[in-house]
VMD Tcl script that builds the backbone (N, CA, C; Angstrom):
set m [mol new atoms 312]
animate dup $m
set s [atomselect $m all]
$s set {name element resname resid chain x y z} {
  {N N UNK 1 A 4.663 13.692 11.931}
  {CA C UNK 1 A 5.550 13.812 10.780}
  {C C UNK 1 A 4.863 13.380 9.497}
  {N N UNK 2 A 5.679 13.731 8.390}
  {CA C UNK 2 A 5.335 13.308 7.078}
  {C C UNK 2 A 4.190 11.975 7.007}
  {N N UNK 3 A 5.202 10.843 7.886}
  {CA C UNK 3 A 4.762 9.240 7.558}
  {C C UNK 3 A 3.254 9.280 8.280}
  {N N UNK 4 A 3.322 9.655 9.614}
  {CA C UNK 4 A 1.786 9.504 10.294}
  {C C UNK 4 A 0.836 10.298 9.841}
  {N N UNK 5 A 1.375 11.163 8.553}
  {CA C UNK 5 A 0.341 12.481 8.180}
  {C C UNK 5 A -0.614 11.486 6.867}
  {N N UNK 6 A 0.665 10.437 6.343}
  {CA C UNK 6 A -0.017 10.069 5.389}
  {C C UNK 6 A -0.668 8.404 5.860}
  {N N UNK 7 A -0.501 8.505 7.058}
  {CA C UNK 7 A -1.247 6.727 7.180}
  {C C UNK 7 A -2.487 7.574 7.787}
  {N N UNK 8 A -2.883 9.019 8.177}
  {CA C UNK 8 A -3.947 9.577 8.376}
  {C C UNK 8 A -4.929 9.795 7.445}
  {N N UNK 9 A -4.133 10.367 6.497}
  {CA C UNK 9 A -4.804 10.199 5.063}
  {C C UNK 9 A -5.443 9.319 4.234}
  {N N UNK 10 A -4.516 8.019 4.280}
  {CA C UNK 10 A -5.071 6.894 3.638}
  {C C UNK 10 A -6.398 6.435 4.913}
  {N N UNK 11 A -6.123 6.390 6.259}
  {CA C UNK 11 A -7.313 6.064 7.023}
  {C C UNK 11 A -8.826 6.988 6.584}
  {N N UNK 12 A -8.278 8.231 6.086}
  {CA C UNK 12 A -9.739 9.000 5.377}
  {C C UNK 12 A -9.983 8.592 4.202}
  {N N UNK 13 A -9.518 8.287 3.671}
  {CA C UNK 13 A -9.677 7.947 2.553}
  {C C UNK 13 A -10.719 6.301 1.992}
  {N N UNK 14 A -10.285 5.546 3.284}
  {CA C UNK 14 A -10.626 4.375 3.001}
  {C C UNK 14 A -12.035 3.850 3.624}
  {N N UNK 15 A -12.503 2.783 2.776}
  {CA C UNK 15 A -13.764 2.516 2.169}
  {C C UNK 15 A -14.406 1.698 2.896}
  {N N UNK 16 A -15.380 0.881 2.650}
  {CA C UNK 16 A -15.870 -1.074 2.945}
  {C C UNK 16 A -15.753 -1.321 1.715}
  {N N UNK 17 A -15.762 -0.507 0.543}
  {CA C UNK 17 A -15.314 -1.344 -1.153}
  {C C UNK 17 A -14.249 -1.395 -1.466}
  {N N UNK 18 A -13.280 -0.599 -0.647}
  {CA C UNK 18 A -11.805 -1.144 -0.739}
  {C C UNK 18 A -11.481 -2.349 0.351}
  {N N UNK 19 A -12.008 -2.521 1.305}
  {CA C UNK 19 A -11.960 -3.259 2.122}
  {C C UNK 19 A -12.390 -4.838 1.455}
  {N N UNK 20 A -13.678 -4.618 1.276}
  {CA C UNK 20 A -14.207 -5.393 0.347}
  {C C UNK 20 A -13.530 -6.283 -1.143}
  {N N UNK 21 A -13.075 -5.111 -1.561}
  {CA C UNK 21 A -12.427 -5.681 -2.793}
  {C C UNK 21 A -10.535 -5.898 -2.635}
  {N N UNK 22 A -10.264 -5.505 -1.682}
  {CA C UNK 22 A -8.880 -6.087 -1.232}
  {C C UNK 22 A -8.905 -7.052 -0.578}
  {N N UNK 23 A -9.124 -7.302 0.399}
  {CA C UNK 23 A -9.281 -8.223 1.664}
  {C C UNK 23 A -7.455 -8.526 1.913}
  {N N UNK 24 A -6.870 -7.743 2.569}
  {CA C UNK 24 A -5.580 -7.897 2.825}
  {C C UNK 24 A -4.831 -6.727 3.659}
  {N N UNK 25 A -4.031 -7.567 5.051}
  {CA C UNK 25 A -3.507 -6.786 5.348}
  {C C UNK 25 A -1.915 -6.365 5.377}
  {N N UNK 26 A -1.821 -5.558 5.382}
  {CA C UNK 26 A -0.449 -4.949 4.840}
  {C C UNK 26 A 0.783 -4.800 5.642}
  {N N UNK 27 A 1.865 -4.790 6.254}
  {CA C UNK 27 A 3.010 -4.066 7.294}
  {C C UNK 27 A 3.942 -3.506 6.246}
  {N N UNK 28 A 4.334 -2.480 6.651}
  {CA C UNK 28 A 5.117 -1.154 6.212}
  {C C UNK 28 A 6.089 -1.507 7.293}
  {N N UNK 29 A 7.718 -1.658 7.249}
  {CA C UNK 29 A 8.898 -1.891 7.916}
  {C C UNK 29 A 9.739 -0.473 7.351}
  {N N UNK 30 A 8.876 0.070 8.231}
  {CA C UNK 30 A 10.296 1.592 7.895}
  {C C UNK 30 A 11.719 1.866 7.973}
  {N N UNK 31 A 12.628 2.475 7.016}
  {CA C UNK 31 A 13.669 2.822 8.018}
  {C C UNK 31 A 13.445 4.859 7.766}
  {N N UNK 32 A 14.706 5.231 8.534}
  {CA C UNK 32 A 14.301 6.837 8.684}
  {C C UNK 32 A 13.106 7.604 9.446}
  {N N UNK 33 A 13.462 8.627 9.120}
  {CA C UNK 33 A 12.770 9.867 10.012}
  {C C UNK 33 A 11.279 9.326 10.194}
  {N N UNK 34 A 10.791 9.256 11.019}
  {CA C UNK 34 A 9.244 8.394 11.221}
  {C C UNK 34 A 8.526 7.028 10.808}
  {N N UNK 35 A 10.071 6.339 10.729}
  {CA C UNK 35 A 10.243 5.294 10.706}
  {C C UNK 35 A 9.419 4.058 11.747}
  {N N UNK 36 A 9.375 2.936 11.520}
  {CA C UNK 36 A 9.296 1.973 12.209}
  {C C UNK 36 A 8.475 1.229 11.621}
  {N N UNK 37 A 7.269 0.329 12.315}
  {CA C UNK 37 A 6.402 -0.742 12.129}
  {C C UNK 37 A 5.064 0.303 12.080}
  {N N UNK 38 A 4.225 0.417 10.703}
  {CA C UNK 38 A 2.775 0.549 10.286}
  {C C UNK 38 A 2.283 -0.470 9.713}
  {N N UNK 39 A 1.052 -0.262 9.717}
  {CA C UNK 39 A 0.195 -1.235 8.725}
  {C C UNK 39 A -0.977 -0.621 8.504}
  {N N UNK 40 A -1.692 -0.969 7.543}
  {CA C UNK 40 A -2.863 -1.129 6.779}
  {C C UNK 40 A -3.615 -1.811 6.466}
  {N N UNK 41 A -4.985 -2.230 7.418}
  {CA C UNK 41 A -5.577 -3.290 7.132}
  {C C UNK 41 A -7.003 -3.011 6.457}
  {N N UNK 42 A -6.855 -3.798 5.483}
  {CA C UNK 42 A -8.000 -3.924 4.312}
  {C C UNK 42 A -8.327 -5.309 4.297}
  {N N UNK 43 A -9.231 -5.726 5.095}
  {CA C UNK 43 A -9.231 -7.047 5.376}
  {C C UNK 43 A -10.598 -6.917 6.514}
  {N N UNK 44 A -10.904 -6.493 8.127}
  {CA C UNK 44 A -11.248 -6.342 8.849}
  {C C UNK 44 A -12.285 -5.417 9.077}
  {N N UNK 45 A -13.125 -5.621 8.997}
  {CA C UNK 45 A -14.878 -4.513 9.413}
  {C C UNK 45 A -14.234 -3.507 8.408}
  {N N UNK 46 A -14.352 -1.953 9.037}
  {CA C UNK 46 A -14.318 -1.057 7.895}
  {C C UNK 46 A -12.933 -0.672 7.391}
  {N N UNK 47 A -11.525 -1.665 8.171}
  {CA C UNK 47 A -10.656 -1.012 7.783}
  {C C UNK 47 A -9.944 -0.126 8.796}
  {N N UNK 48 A -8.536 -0.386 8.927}
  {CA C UNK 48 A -7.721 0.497 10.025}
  {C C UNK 48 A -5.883 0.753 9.570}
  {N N UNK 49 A -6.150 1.946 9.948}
  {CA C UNK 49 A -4.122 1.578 9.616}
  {C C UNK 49 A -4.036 2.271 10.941}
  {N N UNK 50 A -2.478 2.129 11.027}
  {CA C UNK 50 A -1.940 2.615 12.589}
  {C C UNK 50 A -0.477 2.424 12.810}
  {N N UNK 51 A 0.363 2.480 13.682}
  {CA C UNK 51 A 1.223 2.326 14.007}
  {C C UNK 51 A 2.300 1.035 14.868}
  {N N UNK 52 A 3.193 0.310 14.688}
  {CA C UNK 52 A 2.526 -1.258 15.346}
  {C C UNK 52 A 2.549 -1.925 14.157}
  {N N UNK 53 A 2.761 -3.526 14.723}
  {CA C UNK 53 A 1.675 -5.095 14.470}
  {C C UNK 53 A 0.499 -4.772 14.003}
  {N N UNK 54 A 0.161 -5.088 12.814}
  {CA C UNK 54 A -1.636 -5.044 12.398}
  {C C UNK 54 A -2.016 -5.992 13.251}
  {N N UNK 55 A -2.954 -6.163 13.508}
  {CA C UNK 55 A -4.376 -6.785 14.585}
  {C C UNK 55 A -4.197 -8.152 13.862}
  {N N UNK 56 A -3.592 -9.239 13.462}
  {CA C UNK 56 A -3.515 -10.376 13.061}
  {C C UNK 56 A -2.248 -10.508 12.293}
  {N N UNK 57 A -2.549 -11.620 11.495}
  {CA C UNK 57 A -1.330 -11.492 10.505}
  {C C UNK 57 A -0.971 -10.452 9.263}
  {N N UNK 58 A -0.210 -10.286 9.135}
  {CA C UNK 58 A -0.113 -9.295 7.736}
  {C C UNK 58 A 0.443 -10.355 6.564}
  {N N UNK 59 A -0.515 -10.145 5.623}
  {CA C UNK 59 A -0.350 -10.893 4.168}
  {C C UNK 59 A 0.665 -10.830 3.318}
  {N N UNK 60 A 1.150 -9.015 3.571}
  {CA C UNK 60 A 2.619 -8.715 2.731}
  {C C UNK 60 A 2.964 -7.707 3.500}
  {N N UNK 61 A 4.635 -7.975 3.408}
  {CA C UNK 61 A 5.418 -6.798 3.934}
  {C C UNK 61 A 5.903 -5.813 3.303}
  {N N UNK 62 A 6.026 -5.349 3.538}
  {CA C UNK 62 A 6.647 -4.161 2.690}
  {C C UNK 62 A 7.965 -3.320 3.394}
  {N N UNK 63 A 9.166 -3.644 2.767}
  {CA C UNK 63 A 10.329 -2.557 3.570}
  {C C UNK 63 A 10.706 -1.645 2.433}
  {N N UNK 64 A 11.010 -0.553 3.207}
  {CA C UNK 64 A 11.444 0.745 2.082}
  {C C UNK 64 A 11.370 1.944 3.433}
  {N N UNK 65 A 12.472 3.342 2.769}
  {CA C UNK 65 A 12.598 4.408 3.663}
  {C C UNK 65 A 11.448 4.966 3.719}
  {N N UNK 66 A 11.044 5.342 5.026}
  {CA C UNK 66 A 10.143 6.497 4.934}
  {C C UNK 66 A 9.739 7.745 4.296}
  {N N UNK 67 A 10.971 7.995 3.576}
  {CA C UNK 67 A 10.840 8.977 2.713}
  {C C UNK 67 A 10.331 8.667 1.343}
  {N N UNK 68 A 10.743 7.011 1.013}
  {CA C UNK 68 A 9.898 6.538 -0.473}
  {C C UNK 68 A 8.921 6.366 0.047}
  {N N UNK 69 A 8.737 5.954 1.030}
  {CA C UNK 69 A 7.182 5.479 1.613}
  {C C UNK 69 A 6.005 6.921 0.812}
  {N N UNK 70 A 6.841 7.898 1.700}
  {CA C UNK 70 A 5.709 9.095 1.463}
  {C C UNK 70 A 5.689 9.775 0.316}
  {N N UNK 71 A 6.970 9.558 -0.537}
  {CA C UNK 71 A 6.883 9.571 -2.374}
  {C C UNK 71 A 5.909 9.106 -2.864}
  {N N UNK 72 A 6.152 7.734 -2.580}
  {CA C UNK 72 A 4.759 6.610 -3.093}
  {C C UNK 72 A 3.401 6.796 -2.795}
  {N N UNK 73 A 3.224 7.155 -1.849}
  {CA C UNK 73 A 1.852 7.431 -1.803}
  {C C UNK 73 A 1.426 8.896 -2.256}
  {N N UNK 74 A 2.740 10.167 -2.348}
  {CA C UNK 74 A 1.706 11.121 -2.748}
  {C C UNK 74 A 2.082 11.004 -3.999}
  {N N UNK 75 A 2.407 10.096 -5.038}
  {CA C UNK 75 A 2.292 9.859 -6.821}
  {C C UNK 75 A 3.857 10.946 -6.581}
  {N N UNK 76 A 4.536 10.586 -6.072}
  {CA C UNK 76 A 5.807 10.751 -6.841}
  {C C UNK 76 A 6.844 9.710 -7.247}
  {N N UNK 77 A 6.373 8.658 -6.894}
  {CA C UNK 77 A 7.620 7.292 -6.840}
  {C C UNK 77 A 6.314 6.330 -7.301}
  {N N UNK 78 A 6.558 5.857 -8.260}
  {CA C UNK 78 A 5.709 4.740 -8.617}
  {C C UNK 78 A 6.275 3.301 -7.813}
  {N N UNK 79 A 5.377 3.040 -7.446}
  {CA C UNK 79 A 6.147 1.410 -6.500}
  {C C UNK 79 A 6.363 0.590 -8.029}
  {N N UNK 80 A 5.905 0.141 -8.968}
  {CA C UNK 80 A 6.888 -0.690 -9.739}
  {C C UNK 80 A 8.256 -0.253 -9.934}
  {N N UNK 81 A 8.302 1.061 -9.901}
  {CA C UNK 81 A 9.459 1.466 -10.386}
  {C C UNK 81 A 10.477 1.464 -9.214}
  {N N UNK 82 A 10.130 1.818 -7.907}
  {CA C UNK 82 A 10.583 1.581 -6.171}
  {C C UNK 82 A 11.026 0.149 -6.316}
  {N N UNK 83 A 10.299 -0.825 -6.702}
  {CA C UNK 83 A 10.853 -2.341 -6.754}
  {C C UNK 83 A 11.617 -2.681 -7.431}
  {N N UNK 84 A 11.700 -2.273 -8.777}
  {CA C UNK 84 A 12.700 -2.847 -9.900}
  {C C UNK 84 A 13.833 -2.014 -9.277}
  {N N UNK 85 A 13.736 -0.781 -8.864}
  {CA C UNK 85 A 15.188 -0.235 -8.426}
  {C C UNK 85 A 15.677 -0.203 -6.884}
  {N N UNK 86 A 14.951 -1.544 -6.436}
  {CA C UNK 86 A 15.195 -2.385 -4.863}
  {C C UNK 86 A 15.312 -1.028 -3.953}
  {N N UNK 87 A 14.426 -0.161 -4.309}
  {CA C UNK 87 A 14.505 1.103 -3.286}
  {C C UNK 87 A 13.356 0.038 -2.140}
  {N N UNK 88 A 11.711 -0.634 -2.421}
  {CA C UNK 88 A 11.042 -1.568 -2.095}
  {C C UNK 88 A 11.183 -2.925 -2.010}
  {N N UNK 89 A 11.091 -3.620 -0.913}
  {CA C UNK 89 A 11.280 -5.141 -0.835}
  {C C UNK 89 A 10.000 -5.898 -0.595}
  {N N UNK 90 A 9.292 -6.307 -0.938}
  {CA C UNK 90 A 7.979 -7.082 -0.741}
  {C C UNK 90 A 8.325 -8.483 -0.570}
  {N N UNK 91 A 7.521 -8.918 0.995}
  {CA C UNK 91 A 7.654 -10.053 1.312}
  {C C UNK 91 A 6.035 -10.669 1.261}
  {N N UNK 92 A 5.608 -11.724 1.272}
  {CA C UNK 92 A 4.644 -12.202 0.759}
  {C C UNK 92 A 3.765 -12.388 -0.748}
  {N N UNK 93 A 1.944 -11.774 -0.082}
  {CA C UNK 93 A 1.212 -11.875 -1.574}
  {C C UNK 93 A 1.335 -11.136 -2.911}
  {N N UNK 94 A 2.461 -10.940 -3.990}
  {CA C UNK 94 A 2.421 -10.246 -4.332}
  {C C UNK 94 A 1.306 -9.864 -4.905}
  {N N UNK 95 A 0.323 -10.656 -5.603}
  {CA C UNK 95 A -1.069 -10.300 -6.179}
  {C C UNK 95 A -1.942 -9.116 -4.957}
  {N N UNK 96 A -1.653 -9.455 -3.604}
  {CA C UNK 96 A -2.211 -8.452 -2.787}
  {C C UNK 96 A -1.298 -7.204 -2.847}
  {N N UNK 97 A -0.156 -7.056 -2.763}
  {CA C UNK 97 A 0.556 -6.160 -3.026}
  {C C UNK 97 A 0.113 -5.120 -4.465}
  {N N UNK 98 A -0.044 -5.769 -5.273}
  {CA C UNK 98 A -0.490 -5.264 -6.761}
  {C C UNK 98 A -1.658 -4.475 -6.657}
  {N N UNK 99 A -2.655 -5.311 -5.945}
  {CA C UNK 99 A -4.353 -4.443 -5.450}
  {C C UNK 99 A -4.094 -3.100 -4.696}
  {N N UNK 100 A -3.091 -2.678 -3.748}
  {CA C UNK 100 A -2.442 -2.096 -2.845}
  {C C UNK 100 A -2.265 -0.986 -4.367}
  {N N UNK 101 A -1.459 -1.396 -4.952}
  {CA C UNK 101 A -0.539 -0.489 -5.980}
  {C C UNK 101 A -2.087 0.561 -6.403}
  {N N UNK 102 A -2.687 -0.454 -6.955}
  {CA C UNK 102 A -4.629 0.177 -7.494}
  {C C UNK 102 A -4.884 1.569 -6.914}
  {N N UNK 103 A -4.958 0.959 -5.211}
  {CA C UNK 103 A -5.469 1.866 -4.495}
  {C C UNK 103 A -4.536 3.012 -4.179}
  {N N UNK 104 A -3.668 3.564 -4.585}
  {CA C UNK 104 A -2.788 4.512 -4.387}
  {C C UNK 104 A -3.138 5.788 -5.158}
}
mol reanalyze $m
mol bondsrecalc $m
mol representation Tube
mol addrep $m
């Protein structure tokens, strides 16, 4: 679906200088159509996202529908704007959260 098309994407996409210059890992708490528990780790050797518990702790959470999920990442929903209008809930670093925003 949509959601695993785009945690495929961001896995091509990603670096050792994003890795490098983030150092943080992420959980995505879905609700809706391809919903559930992802993450994104920018933190670990070259970098992994997947489906699931990230491989340790996750630094920030992130809840929001799957459908903003996949707004947000293809530049149709700006996450400041997802947060101020509590469509996004961020639990933890927000400064890591912000680096996250960068890489989008």
């Amino acid at each position: 679906g949509p959601v695993a098309e785009t945690f495929r994407v961001i896995q091509g996409a990603m670096t050792e200088e994003n890795v490098r210059s983030t150092q943080g890992v992420f959980q995505f708490e879905l609700s809706g159509d391809g919903g559930g528990t992802w993450y994104i780790d920018l933190k670990n050797k070259g970098g992994s996202t997947g489906f699931g518990k990230p491989p340790g702790t996750a630094d920030v959470v992130m809840s929001m529908s799957s459908a903003d999920f996949v707004k947000m990442f293809t530049g149709k929903l700006k996450p400041t704007m997802a947060f101020m209008s509590g469509k996004l809930r961020i639990k933890g670093n927000m400064a890591l959260a912000m680096k996250l925003e960068k890489l989008l």
